[in-house]
C-alpha positions in Angstrom: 16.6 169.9 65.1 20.2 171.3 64.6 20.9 174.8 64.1 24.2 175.7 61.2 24.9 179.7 60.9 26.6 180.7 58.0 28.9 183.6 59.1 30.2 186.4 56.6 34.3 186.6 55.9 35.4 189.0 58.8 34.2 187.5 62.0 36.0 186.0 64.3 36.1 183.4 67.1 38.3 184.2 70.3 40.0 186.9 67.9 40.6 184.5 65.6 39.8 185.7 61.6 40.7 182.7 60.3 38.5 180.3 62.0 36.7 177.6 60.1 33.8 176.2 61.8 32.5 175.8 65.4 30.6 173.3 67.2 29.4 172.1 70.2 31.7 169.1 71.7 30.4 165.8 72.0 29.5 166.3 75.9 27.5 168.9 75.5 25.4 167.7 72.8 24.1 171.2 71.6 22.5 172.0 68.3 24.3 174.6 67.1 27.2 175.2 65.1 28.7 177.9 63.1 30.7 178.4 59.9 33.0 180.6 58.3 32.3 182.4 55.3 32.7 179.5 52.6 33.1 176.7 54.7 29.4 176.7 54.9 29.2 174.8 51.9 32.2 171.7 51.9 29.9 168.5 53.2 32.9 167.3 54.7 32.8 170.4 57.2 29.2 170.5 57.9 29.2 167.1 58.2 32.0 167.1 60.8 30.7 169.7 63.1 26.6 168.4 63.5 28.6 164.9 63.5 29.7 166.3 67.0 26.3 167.7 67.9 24.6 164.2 67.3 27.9 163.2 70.3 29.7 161.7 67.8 33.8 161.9 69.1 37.2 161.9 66.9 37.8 159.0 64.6 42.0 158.5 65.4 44.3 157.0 62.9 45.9 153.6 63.3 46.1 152.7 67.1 44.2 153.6 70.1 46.2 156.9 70.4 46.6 158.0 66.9 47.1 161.2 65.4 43.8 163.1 66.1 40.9 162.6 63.3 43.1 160.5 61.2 40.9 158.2 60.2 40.8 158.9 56.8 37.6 156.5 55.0 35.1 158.4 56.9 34.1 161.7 58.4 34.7 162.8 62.0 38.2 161.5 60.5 40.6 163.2 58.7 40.9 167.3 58.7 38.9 168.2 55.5 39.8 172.1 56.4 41.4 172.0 53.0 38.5 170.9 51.2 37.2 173.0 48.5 34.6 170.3 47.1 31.1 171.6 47.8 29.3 168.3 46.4 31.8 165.7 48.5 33.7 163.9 49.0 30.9 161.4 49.6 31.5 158.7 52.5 30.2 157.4 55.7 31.0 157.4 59.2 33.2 154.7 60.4 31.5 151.4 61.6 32.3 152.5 65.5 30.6 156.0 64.7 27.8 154.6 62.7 27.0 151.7 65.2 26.4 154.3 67.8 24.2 156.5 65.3 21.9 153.3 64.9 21.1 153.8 61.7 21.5 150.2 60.5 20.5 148.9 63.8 18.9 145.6 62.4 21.8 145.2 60.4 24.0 144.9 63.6 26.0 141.2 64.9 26.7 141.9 68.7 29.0 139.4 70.3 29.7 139.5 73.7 33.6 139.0 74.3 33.1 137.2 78.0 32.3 133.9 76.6 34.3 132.0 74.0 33.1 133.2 70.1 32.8 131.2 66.7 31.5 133.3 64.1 31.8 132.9 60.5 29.7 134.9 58.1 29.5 137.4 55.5 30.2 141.3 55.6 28.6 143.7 53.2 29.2 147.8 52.7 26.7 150.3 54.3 25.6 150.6 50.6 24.0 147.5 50.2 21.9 147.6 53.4 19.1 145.6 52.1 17.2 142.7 53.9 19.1 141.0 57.2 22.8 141.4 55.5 25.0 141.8 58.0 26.9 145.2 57.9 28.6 145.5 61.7 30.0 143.3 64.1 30.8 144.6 67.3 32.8 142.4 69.7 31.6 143.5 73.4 34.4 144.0 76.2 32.5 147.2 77.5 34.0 148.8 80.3 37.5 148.5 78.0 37.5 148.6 74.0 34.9 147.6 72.0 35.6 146.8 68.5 33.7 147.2 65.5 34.6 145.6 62.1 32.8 146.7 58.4 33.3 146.1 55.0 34.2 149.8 53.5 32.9 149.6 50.3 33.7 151.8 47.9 30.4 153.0 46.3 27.4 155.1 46.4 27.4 157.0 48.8 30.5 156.0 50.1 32.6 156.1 46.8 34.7 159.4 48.3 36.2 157.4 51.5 39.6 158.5 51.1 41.4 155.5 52.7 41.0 151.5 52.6 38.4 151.6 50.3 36.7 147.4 49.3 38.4 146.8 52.5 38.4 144.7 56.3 38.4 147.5 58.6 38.6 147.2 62.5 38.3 150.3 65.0 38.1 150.2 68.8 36.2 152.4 70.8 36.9 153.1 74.4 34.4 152.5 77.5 31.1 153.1 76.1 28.3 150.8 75.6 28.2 151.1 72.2 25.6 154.0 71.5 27.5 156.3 74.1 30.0 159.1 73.0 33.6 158.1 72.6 37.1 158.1 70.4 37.7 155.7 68.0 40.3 154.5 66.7 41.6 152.4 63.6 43.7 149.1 64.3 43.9 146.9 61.3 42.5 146.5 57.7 42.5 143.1 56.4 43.0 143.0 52.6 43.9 139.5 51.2 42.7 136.4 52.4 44.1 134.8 55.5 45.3 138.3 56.9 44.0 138.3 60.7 44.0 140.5 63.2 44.9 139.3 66.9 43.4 140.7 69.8 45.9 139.1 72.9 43.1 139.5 75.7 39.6 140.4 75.1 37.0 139.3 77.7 39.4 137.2 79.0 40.4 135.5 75.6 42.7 135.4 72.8 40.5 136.5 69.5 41.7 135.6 65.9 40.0 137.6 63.1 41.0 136.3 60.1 39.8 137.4 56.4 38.7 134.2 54.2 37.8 135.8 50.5 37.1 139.2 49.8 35.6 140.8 46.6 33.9 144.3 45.7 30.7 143.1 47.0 31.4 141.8 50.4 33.9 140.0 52.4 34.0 136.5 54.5 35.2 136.4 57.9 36.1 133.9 60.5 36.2 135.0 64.3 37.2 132.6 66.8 38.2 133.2 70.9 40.3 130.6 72.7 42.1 130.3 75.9 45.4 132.2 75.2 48.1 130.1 74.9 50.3 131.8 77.5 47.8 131.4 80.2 49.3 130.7 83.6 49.2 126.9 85.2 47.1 126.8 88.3 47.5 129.2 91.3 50.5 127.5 92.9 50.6 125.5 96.1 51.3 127.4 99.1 51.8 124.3 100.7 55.0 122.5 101.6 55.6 119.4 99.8 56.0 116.8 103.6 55.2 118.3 106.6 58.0 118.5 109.0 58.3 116.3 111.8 56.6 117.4 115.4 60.4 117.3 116.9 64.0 117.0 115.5 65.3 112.8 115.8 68.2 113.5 118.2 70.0 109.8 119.7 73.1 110.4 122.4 73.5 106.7 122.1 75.8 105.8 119.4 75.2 104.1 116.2 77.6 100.8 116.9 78.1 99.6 120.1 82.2 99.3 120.8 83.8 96.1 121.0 84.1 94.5 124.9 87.9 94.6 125.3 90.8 95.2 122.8 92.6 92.3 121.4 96.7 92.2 122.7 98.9 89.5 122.5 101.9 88.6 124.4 103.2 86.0 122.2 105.6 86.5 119.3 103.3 86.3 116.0 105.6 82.9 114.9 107.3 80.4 117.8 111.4 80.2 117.4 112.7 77.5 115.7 113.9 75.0 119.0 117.7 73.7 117.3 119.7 76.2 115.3 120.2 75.3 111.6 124.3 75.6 111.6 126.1 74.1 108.8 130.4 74.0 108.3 130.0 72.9 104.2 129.8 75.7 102.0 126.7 76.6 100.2 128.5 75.4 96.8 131.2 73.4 95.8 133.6 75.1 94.3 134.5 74.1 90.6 137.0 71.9 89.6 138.6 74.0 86.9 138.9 77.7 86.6 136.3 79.1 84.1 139.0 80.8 82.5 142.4 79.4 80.6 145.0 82.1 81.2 147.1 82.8 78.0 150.4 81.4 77.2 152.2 84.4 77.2 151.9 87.5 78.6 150.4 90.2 77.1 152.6 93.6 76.0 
């Protein structure tokens, strides 16, 4: 059973008059939990607080360290301090918180992340829990993140979620094994068909999610793990390439042997002619007639 105390306007917690509401964290796992004045009667504060007595943890916006409870389409989310609705707003917990709740646990599509994945099937909202419809998928990489993927839709009781409403979501949750207490936190919505979501190592492998057709009734989804593409090639060889010889190749004795004796010569390269060539005739007659006429008279 769990225990809520409506307190009268006046009280205070650690001095504090302006308190709201006061529960046991999710370690603890107590029953009790305390309100302020009013706030005794906003669903989305009551809600909250015995959310965190069942062990439920923080729902974090977009990324695994978001701003705290800002996960805004469910409870345990955003801060709903402000709210003065005392009928609403009416939505769920998010698929990590309501996995771990095991409310829908027939309902549930584990797969486990250390082996390659192909699934493609159908999504439906919490509201139309009916029959074998599938309505979570959790992809296992326990002791890292988890990740659970839902179809938010936006109806019944879960017409007041105040963000991503008829939508993909995906949230991780840190090192439990899926009913255990821990943060969640959002990191994508797919909204129009072939959005996906990559997950770069997850049991070892590179995980596409990828949206195929969504409607307000449900969405279709196609997960598929590979080998990521920037895996390393094999462990590299320690081993040199040719073993070096036992002992270095050293010869003293030298690569062309030197020719017996060198070649000299003590006669002139061409003999002397024996009888000089002397001749008393000139080497050309001289002509018979000058080459040139001299004038006839002298010049001035």
């Amino acid at each position: 059973d769990h225990i809520m105390i409506c307190l009268p306007y006046g009280t205070t917690e650690a001095g504090n008059e302006n308190w709201i509401a006061s529960s046991a964290t999710p370690s603890t796992l107590d029953s009790l939990s305390s309100y302020n004045d009013n706030y005794c009667i906003f669903p989305a504060i009551t809600m909250s607080n015995v959310g965190k007595n069942l062990g439920l943890a923080a729902s974090l916006g977009a990324g695994i360290v978001g701003p705290p409870f800002g996960d805004e389409s469910g409870l345990m989310g955003y801060d709903y301090s402000g709210e003065t609705d005392d009928d609403g707003p009416e939505m769920c917990f998010n698929a990590a918180k309501t996995y771990q709740l095991e409310w829908f646990s027939t309902n549930h599509v584990d797969l486990d992340a250390s082996s390659p994945i192909f699934w493609n099937g159908i999504l439906h909202g919490f509201v139309d829990q009916a029959g074998g419809r599938n309505l979570i998928i959790r992809i296992i990489d326990t002791p890292r993140n988890d990740y659970y993927i839902h179809y938010n839709k936006q109806a019944g009781f879960n017409s007041g979620t105040a963000a991503d409403g008829d939508k993909v979501m995906i949230v991780a949750k840190t090192g439990t094994d899926g009913t255990g207490t821990g943060p969640s936190a959002v990191r994508a919505t797919l909204v129009d068909p072939d959005d996906s979501f990559v997950i770069a190592d997850v049991g070892g492998f590179e995980m596409v999610i990828t949206l195929i057709t969504r409607d307000g009734t449900s969405a279709s989804l196609n997960i598929l793990s590979t080998v990521p593409s920037s895996s390393p090639s094999q462990m590299p060889s320690f081993v040199p390439s040719r073993d070096p010889s036992s002992s270095p190749s050293l010869s003293v004795v030298p690569s062309s042997d030197p020719s017996g004796a060198p070649s000299v010569s003590q006669m002139p390269s061409r003999s002397p002619s024996r009888v000089p060539s002397l001749s008393t005739a000139p080497s050309n007659d001289p002509s018979s007639i000058p080459s040139v006429t001299p004038s006839a008279l002298p010049s001035d």
